[in-house]
Structure formats: structure tokens, C-alpha cells
C-alpha positions as CSV (number, residue, x, y, z in Angstrom):
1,X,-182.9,57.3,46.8
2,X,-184.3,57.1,43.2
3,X,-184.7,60.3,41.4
4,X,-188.0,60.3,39.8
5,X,-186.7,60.2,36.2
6,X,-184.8,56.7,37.4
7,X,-188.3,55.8,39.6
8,X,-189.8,56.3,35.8
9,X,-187.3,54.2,34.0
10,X,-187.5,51.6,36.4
11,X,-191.3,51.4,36.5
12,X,-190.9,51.0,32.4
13,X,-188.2,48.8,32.6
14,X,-190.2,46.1,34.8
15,X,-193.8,47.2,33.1
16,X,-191.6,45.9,30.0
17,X,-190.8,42.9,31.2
18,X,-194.2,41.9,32.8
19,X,-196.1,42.9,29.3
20,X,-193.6,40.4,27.6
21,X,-193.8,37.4,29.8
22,X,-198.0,37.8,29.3
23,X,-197.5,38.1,25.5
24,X,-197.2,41.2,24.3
25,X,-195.3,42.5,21.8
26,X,-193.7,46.2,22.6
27,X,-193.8,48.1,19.8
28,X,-192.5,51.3,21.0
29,X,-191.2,52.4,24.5
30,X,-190.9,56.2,25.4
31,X,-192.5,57.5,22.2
32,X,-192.5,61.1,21.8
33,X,-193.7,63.9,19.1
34,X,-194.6,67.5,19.5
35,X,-198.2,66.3,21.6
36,X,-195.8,64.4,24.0
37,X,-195.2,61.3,24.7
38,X,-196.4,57.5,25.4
39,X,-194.5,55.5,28.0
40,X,-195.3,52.0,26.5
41,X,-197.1,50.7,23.1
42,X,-197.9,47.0,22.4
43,X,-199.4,45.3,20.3
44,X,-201.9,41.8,21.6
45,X,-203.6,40.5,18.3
46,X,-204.9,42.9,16.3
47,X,-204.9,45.4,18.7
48,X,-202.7,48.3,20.1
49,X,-202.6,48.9,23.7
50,X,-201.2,52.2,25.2
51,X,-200.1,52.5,28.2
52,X,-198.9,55.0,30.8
53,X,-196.9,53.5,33.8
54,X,-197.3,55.4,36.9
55,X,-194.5,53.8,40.1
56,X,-194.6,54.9,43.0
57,X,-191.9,53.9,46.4
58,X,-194.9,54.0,48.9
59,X,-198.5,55.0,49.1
60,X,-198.3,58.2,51.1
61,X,-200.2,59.9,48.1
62,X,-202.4,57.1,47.3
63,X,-202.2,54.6,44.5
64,X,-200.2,54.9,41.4
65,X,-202.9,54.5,39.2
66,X,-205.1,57.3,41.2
67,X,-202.8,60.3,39.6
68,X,-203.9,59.5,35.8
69,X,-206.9,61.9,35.6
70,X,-209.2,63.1,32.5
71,X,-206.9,65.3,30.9
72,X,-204.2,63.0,31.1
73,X,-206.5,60.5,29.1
74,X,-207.2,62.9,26.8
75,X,-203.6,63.5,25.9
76,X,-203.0,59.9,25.5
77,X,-205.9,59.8,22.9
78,X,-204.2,62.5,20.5
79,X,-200.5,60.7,20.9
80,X,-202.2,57.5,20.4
81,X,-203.9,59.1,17.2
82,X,-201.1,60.4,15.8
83,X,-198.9,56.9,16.5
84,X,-201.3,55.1,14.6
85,X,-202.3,57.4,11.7
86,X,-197.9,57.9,11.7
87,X,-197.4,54.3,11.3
88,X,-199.9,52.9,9.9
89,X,-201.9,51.1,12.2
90,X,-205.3,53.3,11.8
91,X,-207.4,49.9,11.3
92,X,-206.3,48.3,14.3
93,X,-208.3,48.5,17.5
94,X,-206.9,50.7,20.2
95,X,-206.8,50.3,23.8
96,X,-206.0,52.7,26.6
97,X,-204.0,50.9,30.2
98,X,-202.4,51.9,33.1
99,X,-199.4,49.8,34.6
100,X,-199.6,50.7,38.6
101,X,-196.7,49.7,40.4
102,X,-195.9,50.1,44.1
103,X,-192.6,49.5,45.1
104,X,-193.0,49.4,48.5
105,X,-193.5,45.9,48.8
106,X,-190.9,43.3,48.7
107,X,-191.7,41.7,45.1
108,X,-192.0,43.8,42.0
109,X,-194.1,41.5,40.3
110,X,-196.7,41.0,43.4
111,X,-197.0,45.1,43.1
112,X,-198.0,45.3,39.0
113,X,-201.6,46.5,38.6
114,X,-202.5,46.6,34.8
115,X,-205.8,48.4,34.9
116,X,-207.2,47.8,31.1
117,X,-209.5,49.9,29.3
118,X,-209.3,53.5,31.3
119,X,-211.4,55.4,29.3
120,X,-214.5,53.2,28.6
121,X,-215.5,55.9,25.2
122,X,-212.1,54.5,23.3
123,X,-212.5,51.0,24.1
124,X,-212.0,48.7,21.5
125,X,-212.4,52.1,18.9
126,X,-209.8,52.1,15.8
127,X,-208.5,55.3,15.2
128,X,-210.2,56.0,12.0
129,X,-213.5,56.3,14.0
130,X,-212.0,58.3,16.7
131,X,-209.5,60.9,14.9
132,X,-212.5,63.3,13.6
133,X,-212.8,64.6,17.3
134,X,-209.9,65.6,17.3
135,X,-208.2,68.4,15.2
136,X,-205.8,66.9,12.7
137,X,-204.1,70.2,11.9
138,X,-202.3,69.9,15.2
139,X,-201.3,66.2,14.9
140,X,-199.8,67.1,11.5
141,X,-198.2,70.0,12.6
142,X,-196.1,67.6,15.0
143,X,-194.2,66.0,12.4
């Protein structure tokens, strides 16, 4: 039996492999700061995709992907803020993903769900047009 930190690793480490093998680049892979942190950050042309990974050994609670709610999307917005304002990367587009995977099954890769764009307001936004809803004292203060 899996403990649910190695259930976590796991579900990044094959989340990894299944972004690279459809082109992505991983730019960062358990990022934290002082908001918290991002499991998985790539990069697909010019833009940045974050994503959380949600795994899951059997359905019994329902779909992976069915435990990322609103104000787990709003955290992901400020981390992804602060990534890209930290590094650089303000002009590029952002994108906001959930990799679902139930390992129940047999195959891993037959289990991957990547649901793309889950907040429809932040699609395809760059984070110079999206940072003034947020307060910036508190992203600095996370350095």
C-alpha cells in the first residue's frame, strides 16, 4: 500500500513522462514558495501550462479530477503569478490543467486524463493582464 505522498510522487512521476512523450517541455516539477506549490510546469510554444496532478488507486470517491475545486484554482492562479513574474515569463500565455490518473486499471497510460483549460477566465491570459487582481504585496512577500 502506497502512502499518499508516494501515490503523489508516482502520479508526477508518470504525469512527467506522458507530458514529455506529447512534447512538452517541464520546466519545473514540485515548485514551491510561501503561496504553496505547483505540481508540474511546462512550457508548449509560447505558452506555460500549469498543472496539478490529482491520482487516485480506485474511484470509490469519484474521479481524480472531481477534487480540484474553485479555491484550489484560485491558488494555482497566484503560484502561477508569482512563477512567471519570478522568472521572467510575464509575456507568455498561461494555461491552467489537470492530469487525472486512476490507477485502478491495468495500464497507467490508458488511465491519464489531461483536462486543459480548467478555469475558462485564465485561458490563454498572460500574466501581465491577470496579476492586477491579485495583490502583489503578498506575492512579493514570498520571496
Amino acid at each position: 500500500m502506497l502512502s499518499k505522498k508516494q501515490l503523489g510522487d508516482l502520479g508526477e512521476d508518470i504525469s512527467e513522462i506522458f507530458l514529455v512523450k506529447m512534447g512538452y517541455s517541464i520546466l519545473k516539477r514540485n515548485y514551491r514558495c510561501r503561496l504553496g506549490e505547483i505540481d508540474l510546469i511546462a512550457k508548449n510554444k509560447n505558452k506555460i501550462i500549469f498543472f496539478e496532478v490529482k491520482t487516485r488507486t480506485n474511484l470509490n470517491f469519484g474521479y481524480p479530477e472531481e477534487s480540484v475545486n474553485n479555491l484550489k484554482v484560485l491558488k494555482l492562479k497566484k503560484l502561477a503569478i508569482f512563477f512567471a513574474v519570478s522568472e521572467n515569463m510575464g509575456d507568455l500565455d498561461m494555461q491552467f490543467d489537470v492530469i487525472s490518473i486512476n490507477l485502478s486499471g491495468t495500464c497507467f497510460f490508458d488511465n491519464i486524463k489531461n483536462i486543459k483549460n480548467i478555469n475558462e477566465i485564465c485561458n490563454n491570459m498572460k500574466a501581465s493582464e491577470i496579476k492586477e487582481n491579485f495583490n502583489l504585496i503578498h506575492i512579493q512577500n514570498a520571496f
